[in-house]
C-alpha positions as CSV (number, residue, x, y, z in Angstrom):
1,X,118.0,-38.9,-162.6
2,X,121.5,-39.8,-162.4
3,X,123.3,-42.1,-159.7
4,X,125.8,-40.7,-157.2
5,X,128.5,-43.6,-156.6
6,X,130.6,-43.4,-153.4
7,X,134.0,-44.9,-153.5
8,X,135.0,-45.6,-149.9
9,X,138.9,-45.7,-149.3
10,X,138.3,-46.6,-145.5
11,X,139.5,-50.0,-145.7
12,X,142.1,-49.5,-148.1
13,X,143.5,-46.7,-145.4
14,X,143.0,-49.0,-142.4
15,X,145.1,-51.8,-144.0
16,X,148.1,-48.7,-145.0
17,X,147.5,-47.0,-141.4
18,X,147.8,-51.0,-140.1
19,X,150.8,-51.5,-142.3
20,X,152.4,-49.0,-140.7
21,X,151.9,-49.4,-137.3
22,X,153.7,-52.9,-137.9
23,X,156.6,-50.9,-139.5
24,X,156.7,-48.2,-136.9
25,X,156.9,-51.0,-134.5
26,X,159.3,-53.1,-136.3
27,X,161.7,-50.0,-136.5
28,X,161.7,-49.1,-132.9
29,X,162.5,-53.1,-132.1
30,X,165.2,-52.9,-134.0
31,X,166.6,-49.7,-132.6
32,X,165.9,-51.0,-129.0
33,X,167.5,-54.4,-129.8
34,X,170.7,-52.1,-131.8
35,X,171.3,-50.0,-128.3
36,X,170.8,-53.2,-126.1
37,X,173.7,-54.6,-128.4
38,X,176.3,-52.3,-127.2
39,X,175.4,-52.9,-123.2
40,X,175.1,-56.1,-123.0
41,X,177.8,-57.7,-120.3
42,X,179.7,-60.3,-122.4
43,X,183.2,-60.9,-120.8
44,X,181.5,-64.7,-120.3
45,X,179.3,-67.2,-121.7
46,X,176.4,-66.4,-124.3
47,X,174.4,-63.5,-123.4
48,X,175.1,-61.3,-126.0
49,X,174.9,-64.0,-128.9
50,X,171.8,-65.2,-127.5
51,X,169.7,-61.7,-128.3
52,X,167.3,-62.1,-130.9
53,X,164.6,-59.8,-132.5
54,X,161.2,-61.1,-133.8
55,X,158.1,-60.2,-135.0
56,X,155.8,-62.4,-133.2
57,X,152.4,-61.8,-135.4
58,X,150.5,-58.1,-136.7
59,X,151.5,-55.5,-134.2
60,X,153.9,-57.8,-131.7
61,X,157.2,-57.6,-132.4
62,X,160.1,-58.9,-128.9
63,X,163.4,-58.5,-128.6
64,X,165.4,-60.7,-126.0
65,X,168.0,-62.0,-124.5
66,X,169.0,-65.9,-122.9
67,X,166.3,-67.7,-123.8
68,X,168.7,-70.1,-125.8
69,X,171.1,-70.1,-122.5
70,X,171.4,-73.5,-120.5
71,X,171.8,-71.3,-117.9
72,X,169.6,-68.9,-117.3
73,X,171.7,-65.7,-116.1
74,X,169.9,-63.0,-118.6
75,X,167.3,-61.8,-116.0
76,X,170.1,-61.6,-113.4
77,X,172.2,-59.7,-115.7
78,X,169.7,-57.7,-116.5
79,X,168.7,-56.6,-113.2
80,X,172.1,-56.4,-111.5
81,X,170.9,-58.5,-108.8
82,X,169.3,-61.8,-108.1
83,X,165.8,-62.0,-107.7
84,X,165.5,-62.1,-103.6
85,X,167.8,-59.1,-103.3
86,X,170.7,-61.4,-101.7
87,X,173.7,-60.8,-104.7
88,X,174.3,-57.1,-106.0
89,X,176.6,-56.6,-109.2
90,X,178.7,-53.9,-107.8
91,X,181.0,-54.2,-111.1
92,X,180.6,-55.2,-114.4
93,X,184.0,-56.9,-116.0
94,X,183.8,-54.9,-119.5
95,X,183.5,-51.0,-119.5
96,X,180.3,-49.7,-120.8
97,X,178.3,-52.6,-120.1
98,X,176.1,-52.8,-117.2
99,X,172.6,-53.6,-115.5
100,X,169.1,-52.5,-117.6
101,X,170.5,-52.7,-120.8
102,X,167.1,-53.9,-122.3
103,X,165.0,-51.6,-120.4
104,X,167.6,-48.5,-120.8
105,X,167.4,-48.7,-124.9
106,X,163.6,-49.8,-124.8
107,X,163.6,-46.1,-122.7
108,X,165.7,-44.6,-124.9
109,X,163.0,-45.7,-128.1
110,X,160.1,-44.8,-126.5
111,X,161.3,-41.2,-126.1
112,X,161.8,-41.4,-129.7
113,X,158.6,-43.0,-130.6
114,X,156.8,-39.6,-132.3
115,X,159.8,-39.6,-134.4
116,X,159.1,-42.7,-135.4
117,X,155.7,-42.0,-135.8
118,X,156.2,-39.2,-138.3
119,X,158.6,-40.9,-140.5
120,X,156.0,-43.8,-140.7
121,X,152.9,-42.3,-140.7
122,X,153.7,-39.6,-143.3
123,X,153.1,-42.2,-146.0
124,X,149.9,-43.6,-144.9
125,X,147.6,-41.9,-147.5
């Protein structure tokens, strides 16, 4: 009687399918940090050098803004406002720039994200 061997590829395709969820991740983050680039208010201080990308650990990955900053303007920049509602930013000093520019592009990416999806996960064998 002869043996039947079974040759299970199940954790060799969780590790690729895992490999490229971090990738598909990793690609929207930078996308989202790229269209964040271009609206971020800079006329002063260090806003725009301060933005940053990172992959945290497996499946994290964070892009933000003014958390090098002395002063901690980035949430106020990007909300437009200050937190109690008491100071609106009617006008932003540089064209083009303006409030939500971190939650416009992360909109922007998520609309994207079966794009992503199938330029990732068509390699994932």
């Amino acid at each position: 009687m002869a043996g039947v061997r079974v040759d299970s590829r199940i954790p060799r395709f969780k590790k690729a399918t895992a490999d490229a969820a971090d990738l598909l991740l990793a690609k929207m983050r930078n996308d989202a940090f790229v269209l964040s680039q271009a609206k971020v208010p800079f006329k002063e201080g260090d806003l725009k050098a301060s933005g940053k990308q990172e992959r945290r650990r497996l499946h994290s990955h964070r892009v933000s803004y003014g958390e090098t900053l002395s002063d901690p303007r980035a949430a106020y920049q990007e909300r437009g406002r200050r937190r109690d509602g008491s100071h609106v930013v009617r006008n932003y000093t540089t064209a083009g720039t303006g409030k939500d520019f971190l939650k416009n592009a992360a909109n922007i990416v998520i609309g994207k994200a079966s794009m992503y999806a199938k330029q990732v996960m068509g390699g994932v064998k």
